[in-house]
LOKE-683522 format. One record per residue (C-alpha): x, y, z negated; residue number from 1. Coordinates in nm, 3 decimals, m for minus. Layout:
BEGIN
<r <X, Y, Z>, NUM>
...
! end
This chain:
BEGIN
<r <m9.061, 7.086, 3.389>, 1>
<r <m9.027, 7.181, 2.978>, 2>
<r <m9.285, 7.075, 2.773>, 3>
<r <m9.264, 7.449, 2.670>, 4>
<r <m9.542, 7.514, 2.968>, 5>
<r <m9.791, 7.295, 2.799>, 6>
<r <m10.060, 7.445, 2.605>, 7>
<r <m9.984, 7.684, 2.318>, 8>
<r <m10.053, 7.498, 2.007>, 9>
<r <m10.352, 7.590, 1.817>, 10>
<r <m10.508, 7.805, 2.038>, 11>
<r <m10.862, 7.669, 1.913>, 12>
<r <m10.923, 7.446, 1.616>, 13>
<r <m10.698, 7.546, 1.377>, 14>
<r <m10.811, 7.439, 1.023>, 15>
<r <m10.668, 7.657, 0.794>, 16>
<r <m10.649, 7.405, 0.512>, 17>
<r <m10.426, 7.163, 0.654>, 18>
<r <m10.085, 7.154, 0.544>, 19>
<r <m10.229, 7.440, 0.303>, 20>
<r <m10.205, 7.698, 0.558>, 21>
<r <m9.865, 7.647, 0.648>, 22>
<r <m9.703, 7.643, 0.968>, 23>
<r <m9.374, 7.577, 1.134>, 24>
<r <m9.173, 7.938, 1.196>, 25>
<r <m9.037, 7.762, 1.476>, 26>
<r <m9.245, 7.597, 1.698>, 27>
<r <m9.100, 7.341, 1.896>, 28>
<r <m9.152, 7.202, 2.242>, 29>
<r <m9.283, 6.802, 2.209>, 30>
<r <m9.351, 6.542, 2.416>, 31>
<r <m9.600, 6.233, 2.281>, 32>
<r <m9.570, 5.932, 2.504>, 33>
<r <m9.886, 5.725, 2.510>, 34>
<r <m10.249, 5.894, 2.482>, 35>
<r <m10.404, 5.597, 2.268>, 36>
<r <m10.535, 5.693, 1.894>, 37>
<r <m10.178, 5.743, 1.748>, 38>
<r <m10.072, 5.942, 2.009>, 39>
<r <m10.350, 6.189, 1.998>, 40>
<r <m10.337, 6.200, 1.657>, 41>
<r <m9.937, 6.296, 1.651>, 42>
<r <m10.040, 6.539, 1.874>, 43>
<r <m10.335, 6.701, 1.702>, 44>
<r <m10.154, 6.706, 1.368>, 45>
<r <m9.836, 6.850, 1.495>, 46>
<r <m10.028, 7.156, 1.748>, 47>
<r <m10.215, 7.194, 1.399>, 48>
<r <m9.838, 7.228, 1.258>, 49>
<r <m9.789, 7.511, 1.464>, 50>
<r <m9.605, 7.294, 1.726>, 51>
<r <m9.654, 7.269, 2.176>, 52>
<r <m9.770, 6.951, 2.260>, 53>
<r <m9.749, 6.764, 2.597>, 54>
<r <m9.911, 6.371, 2.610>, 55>
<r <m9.762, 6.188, 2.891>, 56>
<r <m9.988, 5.927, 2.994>, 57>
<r <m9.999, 5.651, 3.226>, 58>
<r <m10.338, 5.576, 3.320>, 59>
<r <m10.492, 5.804, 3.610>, 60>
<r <m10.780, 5.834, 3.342>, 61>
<r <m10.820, 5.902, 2.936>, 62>
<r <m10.998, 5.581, 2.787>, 63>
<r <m11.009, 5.318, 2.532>, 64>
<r <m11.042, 4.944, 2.577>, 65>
<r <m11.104, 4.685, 2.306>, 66>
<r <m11.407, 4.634, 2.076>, 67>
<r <m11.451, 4.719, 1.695>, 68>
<r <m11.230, 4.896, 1.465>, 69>
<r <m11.161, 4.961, 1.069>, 70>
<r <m11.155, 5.332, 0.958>, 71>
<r <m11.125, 5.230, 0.613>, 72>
<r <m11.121, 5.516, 0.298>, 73>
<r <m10.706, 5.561, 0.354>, 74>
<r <m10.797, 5.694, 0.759>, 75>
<r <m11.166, 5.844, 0.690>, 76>
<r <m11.037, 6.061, 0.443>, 77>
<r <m10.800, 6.219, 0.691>, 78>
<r <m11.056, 6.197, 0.987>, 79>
<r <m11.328, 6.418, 0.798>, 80>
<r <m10.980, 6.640, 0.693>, 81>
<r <m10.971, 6.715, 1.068>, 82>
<r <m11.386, 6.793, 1.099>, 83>
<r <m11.468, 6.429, 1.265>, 84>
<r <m11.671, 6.350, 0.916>, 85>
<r <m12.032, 6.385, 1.152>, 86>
<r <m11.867, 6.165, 1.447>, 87>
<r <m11.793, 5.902, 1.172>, 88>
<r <m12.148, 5.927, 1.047>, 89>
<r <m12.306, 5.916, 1.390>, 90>
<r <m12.111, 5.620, 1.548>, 91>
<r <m11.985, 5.435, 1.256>, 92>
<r <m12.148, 5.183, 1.030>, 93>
<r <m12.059, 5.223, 0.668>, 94>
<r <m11.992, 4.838, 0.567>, 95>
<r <m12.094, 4.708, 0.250>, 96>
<r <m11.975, 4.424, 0.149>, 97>
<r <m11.673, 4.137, 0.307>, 98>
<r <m11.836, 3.813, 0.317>, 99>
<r <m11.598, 3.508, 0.344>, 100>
<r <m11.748, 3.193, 0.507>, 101>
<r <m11.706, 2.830, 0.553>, 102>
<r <m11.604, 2.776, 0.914>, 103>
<r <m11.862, 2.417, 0.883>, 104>
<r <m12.154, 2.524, 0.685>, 105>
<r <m12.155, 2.862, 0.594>, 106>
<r <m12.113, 2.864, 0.267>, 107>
<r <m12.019, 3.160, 0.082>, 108>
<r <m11.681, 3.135, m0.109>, 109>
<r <m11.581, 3.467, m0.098>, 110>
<r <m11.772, 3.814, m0.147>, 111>
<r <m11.616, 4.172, m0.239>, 112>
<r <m11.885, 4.477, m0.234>, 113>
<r <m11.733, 4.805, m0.025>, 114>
<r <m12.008, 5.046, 0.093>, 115>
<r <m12.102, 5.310, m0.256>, 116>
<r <m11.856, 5.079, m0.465>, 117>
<r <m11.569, 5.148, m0.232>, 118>
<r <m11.679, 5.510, m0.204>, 119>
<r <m11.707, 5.579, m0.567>, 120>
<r <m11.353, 5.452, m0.610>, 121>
<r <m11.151, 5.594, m0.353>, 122>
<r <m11.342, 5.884, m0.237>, 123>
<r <m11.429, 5.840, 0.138>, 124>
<r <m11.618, 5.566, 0.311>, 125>
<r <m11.536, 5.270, 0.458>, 126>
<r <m11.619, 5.260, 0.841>, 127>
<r <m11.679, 5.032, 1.133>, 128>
<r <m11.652, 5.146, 1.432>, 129>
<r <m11.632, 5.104, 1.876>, 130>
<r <m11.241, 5.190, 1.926>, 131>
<r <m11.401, 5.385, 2.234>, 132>
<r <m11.563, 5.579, 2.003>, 133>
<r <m11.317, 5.668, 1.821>, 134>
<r <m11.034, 5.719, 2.065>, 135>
<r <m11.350, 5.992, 2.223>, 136>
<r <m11.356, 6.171, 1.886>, 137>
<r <m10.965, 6.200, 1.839>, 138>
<r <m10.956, 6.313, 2.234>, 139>
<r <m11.191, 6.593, 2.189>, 140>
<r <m11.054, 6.731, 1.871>, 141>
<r <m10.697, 6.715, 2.059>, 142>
<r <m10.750, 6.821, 2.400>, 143>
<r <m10.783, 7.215, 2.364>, 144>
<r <m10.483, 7.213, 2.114>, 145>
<r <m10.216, 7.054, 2.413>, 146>
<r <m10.164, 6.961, 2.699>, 147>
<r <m10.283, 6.569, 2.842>, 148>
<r <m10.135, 6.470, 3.170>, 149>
<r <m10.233, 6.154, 3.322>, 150>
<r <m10.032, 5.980, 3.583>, 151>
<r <m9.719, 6.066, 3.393>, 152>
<r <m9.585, 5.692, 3.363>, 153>
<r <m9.265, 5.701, 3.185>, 154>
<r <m8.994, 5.515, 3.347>, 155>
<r <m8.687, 5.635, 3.190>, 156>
<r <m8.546, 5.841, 2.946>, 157>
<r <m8.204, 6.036, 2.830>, 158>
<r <m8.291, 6.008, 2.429>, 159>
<r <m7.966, 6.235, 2.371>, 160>
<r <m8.155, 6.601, 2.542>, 161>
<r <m8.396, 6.473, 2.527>, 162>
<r <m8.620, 6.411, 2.829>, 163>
<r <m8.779, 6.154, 3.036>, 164>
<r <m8.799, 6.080, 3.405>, 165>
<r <m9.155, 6.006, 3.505>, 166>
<r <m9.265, 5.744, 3.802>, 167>
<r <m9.266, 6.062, 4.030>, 168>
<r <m8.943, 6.158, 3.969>, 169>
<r <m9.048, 6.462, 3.763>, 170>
<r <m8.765, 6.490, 3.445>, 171>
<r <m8.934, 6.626, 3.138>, 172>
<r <m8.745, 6.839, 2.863>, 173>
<r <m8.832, 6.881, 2.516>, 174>
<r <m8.732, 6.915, 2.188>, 175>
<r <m8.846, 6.624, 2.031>, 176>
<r <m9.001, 6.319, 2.199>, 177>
<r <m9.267, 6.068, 1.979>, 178>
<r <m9.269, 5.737, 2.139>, 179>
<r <m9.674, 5.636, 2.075>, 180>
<r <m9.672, 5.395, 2.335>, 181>
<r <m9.792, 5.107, 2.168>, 182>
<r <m9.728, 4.747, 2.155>, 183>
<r <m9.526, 4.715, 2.483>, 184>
<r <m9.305, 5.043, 2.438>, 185>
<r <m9.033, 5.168, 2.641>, 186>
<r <m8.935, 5.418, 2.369>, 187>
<r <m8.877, 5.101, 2.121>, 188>
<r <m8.615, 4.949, 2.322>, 189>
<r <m8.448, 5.287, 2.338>, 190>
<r <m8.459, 5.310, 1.938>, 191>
<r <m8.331, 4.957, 1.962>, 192>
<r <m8.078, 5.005, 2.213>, 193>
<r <m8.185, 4.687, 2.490>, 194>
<r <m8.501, 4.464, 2.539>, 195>
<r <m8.700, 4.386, 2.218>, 196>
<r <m8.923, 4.118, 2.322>, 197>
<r <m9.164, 4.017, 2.056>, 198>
<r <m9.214, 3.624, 1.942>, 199>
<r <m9.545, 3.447, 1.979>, 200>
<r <m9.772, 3.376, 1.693>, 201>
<r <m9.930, 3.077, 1.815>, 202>
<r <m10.260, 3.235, 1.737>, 203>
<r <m10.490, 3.421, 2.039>, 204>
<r <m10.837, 3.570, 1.986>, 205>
<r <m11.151, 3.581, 2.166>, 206>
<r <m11.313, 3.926, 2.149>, 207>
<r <m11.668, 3.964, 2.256>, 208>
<r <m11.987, 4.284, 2.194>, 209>
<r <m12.311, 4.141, 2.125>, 210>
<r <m12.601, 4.377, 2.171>, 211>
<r <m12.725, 4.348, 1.813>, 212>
<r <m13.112, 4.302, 1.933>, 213>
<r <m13.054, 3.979, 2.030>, 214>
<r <m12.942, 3.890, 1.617>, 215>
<r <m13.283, 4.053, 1.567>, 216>
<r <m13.482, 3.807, 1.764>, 217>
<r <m13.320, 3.546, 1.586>, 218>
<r <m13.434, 3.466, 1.157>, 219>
<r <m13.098, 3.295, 1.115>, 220>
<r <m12.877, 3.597, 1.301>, 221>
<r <m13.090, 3.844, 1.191>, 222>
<r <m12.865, 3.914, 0.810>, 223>
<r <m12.577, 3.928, 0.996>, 224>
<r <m12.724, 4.285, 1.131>, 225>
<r <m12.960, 4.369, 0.812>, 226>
<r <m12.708, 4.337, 0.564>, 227>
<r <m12.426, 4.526, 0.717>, 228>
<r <m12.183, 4.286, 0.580>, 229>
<r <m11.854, 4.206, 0.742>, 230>
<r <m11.835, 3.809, 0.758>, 231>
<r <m11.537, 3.647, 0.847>, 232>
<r <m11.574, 3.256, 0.899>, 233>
<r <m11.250, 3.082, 0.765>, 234>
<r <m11.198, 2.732, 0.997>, 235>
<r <m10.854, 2.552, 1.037>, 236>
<r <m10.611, 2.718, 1.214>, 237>
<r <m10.833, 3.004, 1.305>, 238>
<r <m11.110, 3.232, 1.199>, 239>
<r <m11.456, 3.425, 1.363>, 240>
<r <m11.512, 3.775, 1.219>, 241>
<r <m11.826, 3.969, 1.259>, 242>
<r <m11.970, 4.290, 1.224>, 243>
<r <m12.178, 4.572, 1.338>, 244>
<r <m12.022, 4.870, 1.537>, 245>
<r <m12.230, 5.193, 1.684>, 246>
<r <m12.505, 5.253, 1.447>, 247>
<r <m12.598, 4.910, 1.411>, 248>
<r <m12.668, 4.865, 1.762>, 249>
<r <m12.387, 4.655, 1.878>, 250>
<r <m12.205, 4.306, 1.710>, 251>
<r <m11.845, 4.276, 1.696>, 252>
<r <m11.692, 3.933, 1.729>, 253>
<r <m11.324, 3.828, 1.697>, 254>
<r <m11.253, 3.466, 1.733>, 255>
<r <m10.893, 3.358, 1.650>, 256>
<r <m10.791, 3.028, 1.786>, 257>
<r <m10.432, 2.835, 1.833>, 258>
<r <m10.289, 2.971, 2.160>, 259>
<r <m10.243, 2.722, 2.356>, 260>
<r <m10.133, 2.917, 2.655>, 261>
<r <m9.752, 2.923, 2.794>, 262>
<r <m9.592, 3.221, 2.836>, 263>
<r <m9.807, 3.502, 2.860>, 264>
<r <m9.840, 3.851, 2.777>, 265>
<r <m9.937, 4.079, 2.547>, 266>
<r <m10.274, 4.254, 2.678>, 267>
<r <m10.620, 4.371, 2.550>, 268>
<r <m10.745, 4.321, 2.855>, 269>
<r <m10.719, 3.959, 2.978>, 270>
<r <m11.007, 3.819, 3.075>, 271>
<r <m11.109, 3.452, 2.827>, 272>
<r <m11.320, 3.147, 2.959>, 273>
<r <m11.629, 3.175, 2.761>, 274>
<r <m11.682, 2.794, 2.798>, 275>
<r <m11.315, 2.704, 2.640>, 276>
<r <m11.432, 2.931, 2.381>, 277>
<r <m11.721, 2.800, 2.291>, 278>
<r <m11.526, 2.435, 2.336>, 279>
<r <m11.299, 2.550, 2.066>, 280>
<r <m11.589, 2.642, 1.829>, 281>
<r <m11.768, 2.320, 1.878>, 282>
<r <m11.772, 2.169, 1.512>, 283>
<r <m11.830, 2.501, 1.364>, 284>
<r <m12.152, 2.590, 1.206>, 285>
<r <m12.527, 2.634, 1.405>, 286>
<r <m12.459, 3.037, 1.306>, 287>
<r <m12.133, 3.010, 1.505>, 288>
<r <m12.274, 2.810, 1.790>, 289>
<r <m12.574, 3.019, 1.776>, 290>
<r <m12.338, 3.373, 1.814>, 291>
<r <m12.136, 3.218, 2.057>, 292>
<r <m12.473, 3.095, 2.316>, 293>
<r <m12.493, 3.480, 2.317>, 294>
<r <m12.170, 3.581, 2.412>, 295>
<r <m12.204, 3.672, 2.841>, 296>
<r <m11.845, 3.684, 2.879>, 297>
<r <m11.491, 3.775, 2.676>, 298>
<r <m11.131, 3.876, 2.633>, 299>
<r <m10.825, 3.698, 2.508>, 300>
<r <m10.566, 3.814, 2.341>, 301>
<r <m10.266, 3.683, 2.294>, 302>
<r <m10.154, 3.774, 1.944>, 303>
<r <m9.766, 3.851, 1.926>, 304>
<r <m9.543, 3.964, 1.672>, 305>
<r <m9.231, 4.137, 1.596>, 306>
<r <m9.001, 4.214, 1.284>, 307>
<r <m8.967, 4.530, 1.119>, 308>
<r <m8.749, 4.750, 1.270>, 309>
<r <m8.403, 4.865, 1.016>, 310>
<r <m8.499, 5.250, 1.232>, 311>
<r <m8.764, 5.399, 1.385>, 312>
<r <m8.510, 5.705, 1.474>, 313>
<r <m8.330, 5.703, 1.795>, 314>
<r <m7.915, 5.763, 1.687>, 315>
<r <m7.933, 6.084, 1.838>, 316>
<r <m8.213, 6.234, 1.658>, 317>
<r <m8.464, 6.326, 1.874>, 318>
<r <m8.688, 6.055, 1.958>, 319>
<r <m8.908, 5.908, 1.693>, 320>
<r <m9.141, 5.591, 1.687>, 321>
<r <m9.481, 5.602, 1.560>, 322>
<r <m9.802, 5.315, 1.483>, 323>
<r <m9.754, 5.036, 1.699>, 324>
<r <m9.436, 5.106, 1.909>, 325>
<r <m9.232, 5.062, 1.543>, 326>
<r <m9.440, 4.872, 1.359>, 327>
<r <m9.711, 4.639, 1.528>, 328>
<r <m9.992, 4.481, 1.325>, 329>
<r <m10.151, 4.144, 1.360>, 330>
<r <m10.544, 4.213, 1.279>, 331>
<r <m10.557, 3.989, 0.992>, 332>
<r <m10.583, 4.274, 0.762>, 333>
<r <m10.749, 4.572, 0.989>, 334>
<r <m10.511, 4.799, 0.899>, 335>
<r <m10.273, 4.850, 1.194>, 336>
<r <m10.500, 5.173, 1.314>, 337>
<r <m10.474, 5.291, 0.960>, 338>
<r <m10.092, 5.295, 0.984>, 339>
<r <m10.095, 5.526, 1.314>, 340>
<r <m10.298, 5.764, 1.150>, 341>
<r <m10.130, 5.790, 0.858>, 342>
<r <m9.790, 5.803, 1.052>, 343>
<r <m9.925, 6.091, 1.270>, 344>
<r <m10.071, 6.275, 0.930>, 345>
<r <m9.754, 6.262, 0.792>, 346>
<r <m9.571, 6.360, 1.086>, 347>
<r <m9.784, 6.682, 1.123>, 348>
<r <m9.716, 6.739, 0.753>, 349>
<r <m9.362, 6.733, 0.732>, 350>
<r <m9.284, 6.917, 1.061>, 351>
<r <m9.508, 7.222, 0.956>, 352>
<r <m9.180, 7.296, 0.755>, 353>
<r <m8.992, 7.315, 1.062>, 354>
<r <m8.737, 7.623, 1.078>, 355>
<r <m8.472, 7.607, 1.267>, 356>
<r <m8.397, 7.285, 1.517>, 357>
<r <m8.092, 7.198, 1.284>, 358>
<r <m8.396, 7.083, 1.063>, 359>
<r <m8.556, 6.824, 1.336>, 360>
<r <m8.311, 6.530, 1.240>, 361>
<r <m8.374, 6.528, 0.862>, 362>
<r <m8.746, 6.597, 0.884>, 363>
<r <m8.749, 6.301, 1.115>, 364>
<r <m8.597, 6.130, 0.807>, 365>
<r <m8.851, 6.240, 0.569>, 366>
<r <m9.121, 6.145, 0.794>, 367>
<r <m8.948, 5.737, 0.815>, 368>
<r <m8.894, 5.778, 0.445>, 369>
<r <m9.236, 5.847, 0.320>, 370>
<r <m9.390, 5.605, 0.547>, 371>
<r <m9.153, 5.300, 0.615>, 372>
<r <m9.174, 5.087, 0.311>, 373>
<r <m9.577, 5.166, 0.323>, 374>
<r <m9.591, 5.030, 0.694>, 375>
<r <m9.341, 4.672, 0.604>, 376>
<r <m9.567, 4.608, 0.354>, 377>
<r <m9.881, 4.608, 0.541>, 378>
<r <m9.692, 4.430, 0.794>, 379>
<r <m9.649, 4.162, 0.540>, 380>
<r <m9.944, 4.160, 0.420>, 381>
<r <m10.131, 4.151, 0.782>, 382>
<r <m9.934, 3.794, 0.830>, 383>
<r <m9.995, 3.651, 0.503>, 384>
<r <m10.356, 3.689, 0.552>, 385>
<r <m10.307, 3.397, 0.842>, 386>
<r <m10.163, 3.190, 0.618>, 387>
<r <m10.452, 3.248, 0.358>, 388>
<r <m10.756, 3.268, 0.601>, 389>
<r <m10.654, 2.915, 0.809>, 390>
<r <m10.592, 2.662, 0.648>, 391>
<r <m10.694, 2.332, 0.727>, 392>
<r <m10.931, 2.122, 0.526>, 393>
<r <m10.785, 1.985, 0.240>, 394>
<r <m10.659, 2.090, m0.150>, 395>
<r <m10.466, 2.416, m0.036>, 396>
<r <m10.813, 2.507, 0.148>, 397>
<r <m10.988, 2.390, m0.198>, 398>
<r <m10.763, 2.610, m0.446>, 399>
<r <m10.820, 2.868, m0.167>, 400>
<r <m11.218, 2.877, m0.200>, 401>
<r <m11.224, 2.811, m0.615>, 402>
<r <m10.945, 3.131, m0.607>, 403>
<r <m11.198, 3.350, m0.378>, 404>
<r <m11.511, 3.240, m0.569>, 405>
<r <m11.345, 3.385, m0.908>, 406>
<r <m11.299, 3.732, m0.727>, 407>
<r <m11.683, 3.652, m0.584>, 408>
<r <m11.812, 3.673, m0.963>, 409>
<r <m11.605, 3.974, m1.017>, 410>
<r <m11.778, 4.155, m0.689>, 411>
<r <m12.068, 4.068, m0.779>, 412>
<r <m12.061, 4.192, m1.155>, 413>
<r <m11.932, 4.532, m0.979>, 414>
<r <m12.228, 4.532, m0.728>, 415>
<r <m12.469, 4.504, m1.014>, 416>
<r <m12.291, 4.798, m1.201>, 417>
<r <m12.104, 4.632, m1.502>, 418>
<r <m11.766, 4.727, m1.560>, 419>
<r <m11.448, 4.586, m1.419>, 420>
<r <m11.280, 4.289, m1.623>, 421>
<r <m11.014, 4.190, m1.434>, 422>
<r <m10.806, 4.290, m1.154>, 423>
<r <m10.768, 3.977, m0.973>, 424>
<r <m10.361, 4.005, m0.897>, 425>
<r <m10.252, 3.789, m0.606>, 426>
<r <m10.629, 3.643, m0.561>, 427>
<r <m10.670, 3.495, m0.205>, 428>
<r <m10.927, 3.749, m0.132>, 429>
<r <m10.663, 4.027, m0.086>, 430>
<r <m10.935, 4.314, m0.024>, 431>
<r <m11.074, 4.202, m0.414>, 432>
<r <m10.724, 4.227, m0.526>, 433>
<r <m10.683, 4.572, m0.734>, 434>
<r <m10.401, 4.681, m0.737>, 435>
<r <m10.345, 4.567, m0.331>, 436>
<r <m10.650, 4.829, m0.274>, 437>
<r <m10.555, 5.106, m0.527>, 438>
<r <m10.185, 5.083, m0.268>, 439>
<r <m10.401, 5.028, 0.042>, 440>
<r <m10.736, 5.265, 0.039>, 441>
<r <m10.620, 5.518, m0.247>, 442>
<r <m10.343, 5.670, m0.012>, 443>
<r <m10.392, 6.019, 0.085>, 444>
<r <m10.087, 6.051, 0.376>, 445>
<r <m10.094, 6.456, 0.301>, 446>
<r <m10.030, 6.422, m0.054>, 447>
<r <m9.755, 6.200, m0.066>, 448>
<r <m9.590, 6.415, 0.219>, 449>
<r <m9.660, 6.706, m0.011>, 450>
<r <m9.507, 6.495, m0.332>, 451>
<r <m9.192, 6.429, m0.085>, 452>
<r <m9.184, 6.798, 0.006>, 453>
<r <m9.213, 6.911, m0.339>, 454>
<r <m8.914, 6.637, m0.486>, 455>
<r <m8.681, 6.648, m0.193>, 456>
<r <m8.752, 6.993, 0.049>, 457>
<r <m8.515, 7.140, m0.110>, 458>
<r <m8.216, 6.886, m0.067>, 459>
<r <m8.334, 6.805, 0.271>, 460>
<r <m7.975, 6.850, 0.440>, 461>
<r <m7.810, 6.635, 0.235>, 462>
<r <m8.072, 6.326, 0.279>, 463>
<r <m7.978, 6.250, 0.595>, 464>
<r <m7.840, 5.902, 0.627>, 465>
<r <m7.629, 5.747, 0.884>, 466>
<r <m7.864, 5.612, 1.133>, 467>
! end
C-alpha cells in the first residue's frame, strides 16, 4: 500500500488561521509511527499543512495509559490554537500555585503562585490534566483529518524509499516517515544506525489515582484538593508529587523512589507492590502515610534515560524523530509532553512551505534547527531537577530549603500583587526562576517557526548540513 490512499488531508477541520492560511502546494504522502499524543499531534498539524496522513499503530485499540499530565502555558497556547480551549476547561484543573514540602514534617520551604499570575504573564493557562483525557481530545481533533490504522506494528523499515514492513507483511510507501514511537522506538535505532539502549537512572516511581472524595472526608487531606496546589514532597533520594486531575475529582500521585530492581524495562504499565511502597514511605510525614493508606493499588516505573542524540534525521532524509523517540524526558520537570507538542507544531509549520520534494530534506533541517537546542536544554534541566529535589538530609539539603524560601517571599509578594524585585537566577526552585520560565512557558512554537521562516526561507537550500 502508499500512504497516498489514506485520508485526504483536511477534509474537515481546517482552521484557516494556522500557519496564516498557508498550505503546502505539494502535498505529500506521510506516514506517523506511533498514535500516542506526539504522534497525533504530527499528524493533525501536518493534514492541517495541507499534507496525507497515515498513523501506523500497534495496539488493536486507540488509548492512553498513565495518570496526570502538565499542559503548561508553552502547550495550552497551541491546544486552544487547534479549538481544544473548552476540552482544557472541562477536564483540566487550572493549578495555582507549586508547593514544595518537607518529605518529614511538611513544612513549606518552597511556594511559587501559577494559576491568574502565570496567566497574566504568559498568556494561556497552566493545566493539569488525565493523559487519557488528553490523548481523547488530540484523537478526535485528528481522526477525520487522516487515516489511523491499528494493528499496523512496525517491524522493519527501508529509511532510504522510504517505507516500512508491518507485522503482516504489508510494506508501506511514503514520502516522508515521522518516527513518534516513543520511548522504546524502532525508528531511533534507525536514525542511530544499531541498538540504542538507554542507561538506568537508579530512580523508579510509584504512580497511583486517588478518587479525590476520599481527601474530602479527611480535615488534614482535605487542602490538598481545596487549594488546587501542586505539592511535591522533597525526601532523600526521592520525592511524592500531588495534584488534582479531571475537574477536581481525581488525585494524582507520583512517588519516586531508588530502583532497586535488576534489569528491567522501560514500561508505564508494570504493575508496583503497594505494600513495598508504602514500606519505602515509612518515615515520611502522617500526610504521606495518610495518602498512601488510600492508595488500592499502583504502577512502577522504571525511570531510564538516554543522551541527546547529535541527529534526529535519518542520513537519507526521509525519516524524522519527534518527542520522545529523540529526546526522552525524565518527569522531574513536566515538560517532556510539552516538547512533543511543540515538535509536532513546528513540524506542521515548517512543512506548510513544502513545494517540491527536493524541499523535504532541508525543511527537515529547519524543523531540528528550531527545536533541538530548545529540547537539550529541557533535557538538562529535567535531570538537574533530581539532583535539586533529593537530596539527603544534611547542609546541601539546608542551602537547598533557605535558597527556595527566598523565591517563597518573592511568590508570595507576587500573589499579593506587588511588583517583581528580583528574578531569582539559578534559585533551586527552577519554576520561580525568571528567566528559566520567560525560556520555558513564553514559547509560542508557531512564532519562532515563523521567525526561522522569515530569517532563513529564503536560503533554505544552502542550510543543509552534512548529516
Amino acid at each position: 500500500m502508499n500512504a497516498q490512499e489514506s485520508k485526504t488531508a483536511g477534509s474537515t477541520h481546517q482552521p484557516d488561521h494556522l500557519y496564516k492560511g498557508r498550505r503546502a502546494s505539494l502535498p505529500l504522502n506521510i506516514v506517523v509511527i506511533g498514535c500516542g499524543m506526539g504522534g497525533l499531534a504530527a499528524a493533525y498539524c501536518l493534514a492541517q499543512a495541507g499534507h496525507n496522513i497515515t498513523i501506523l499503530e500497534a495496539a488493536s485499540a486507540i488509548g492512553e495509559v498513565g495518570a496526570g499530565v502538565q499542559a503548561s502555558p508553552n502547550v495550552s497556547r497551541l491546544l486552544m490554537r487547534w479549538g481544544l480551549g473548552p476540552y482544557l476547561e472541562k477536564f483540566g484543573v487550572k493549578i495555582q500555585a507549586l508547593s514544595f514540602k518537607r518529605w518529614s514534617n511538611d513544612e513549606v520551604v518552597g511556594w511559587t503562585p501559577l494559576g491568574d499570575v502565570i496567566y497574566k504573564e504568559y498568556g494561556s493557562p497552566f493545566y493539569f490534566l488525565h493523559r487519557a483525557d488528553l490523548h481523547k481530545m488530540l484523537y478526535e481533533v485528528t481522526e477525520p483529518c487522516c487515516n489511523i490504522r491499528v494493528n499496523s506494528r512496525v517491524v522493519s523499515m527501508d529509511p532510504s524509499k522510504p517505507s516500512v514492513t508491518l507485522a503482516s507483511g504489508e510494506v508501506v510507501s511514503a514520502d516522508l516517515i515521522i518516527g513518534a514511537d516513543g520511548v522504546k522506538s524502532i525508528t531511533r535505532e534507525y536514525v542511530v544506525g544499531g541498538p540504542d539502549k538507554p542507561r538506568v537512572t537508579g530512580d523508579a516511581a510509584y504512580r497511583a489515582i486517588i478518587p479525590a472524595e476520599k481527601l474530602l472526608q479527611d480535615d488534614e487531606l482535605k487542602p490538598l484538593v481545596e487549594k488546587m496546589e501542586s505539592t511535591i514532597w522533597m525526601g532523600p533520594g526521592g520525592q511524592i508529587i500531588g495534584y488534582t486531575i479531571r475537574a477536581k475529582k481525581e488525585f494524582n500521585l507520583v512517588m519516586v523512589h531508588p530502583d532497586e530492581a535488576e534489569g528491567g524495562v522501560e514500561s508505564w504499565t508494570a504493575e508496583g507492590n503497594v505494600v513495598k511502597m508504602r514500606e519505602n514511605y515509612k518515615q515520611w510525614s502522617t500526610t504521606v502515610q495518610k495518602l498512601l493508606a488510600l492508595v488500592p493499588s499502583t504502577l512502577d516505573w522504571k525511570l531510564m534515560d538516554r543522551d541527546p542524540l547529535p541527529s534526529w534525521i535519518h542520513k537519507d532524509g526521509k525519516l524524522v524523530l519527534l518527542g520522545d523517540s529523540c529526546h526522552p524526558m525524565l518527569p522531574y520537570r513536566g515538560q517532556g509532553l510539552a516538547m512533543a507538542i511543540e515538535d509536532a507544531a513546528v513540524l506542521g509549520n515548517i512543512f506548510s512551505h513544502c513545494s517540491d520534494r527536493s524541499d523535504i530534506l532541508p525543511l527537515l533541517y529547519a524543523y531540528q534547527s528550531i527545536r533541538y537546542d530548545r529540547a537539550t536544554a529541557t533535557q538538562k534541566s529535567s535531570s538537574l531537577n533530581r539532583h535539586i529535589l533529593h537530596k539527603p538530609d544534611g547542609p546541601d539539603q539546608e542551602a537547598r530549603d533557605r535558597d527556595m524560601r527566598v523565591a517563597m517571599e518573592e511568590g508570595l509578594r507576587i500573589a499579593r500583587g506587588e511588583p517583581s524585585t528580583v528574578m531569582l537566577a539559578g534559585n533551586a526552585n527552577q519554576w520561580a526562576d525568571k528567566t528559566k520560565s520567560n525560556i520555558q512557558f513564553g514559547y509560542d512554537a508557531d512564532e519562532e517557526s515563523e521567525k526561522w521562516w522569515l530569517a532563513n526561507g529564503n536560503k533554505l537550500m544552502t542550510l543543509v548540513p552534512s548529516i
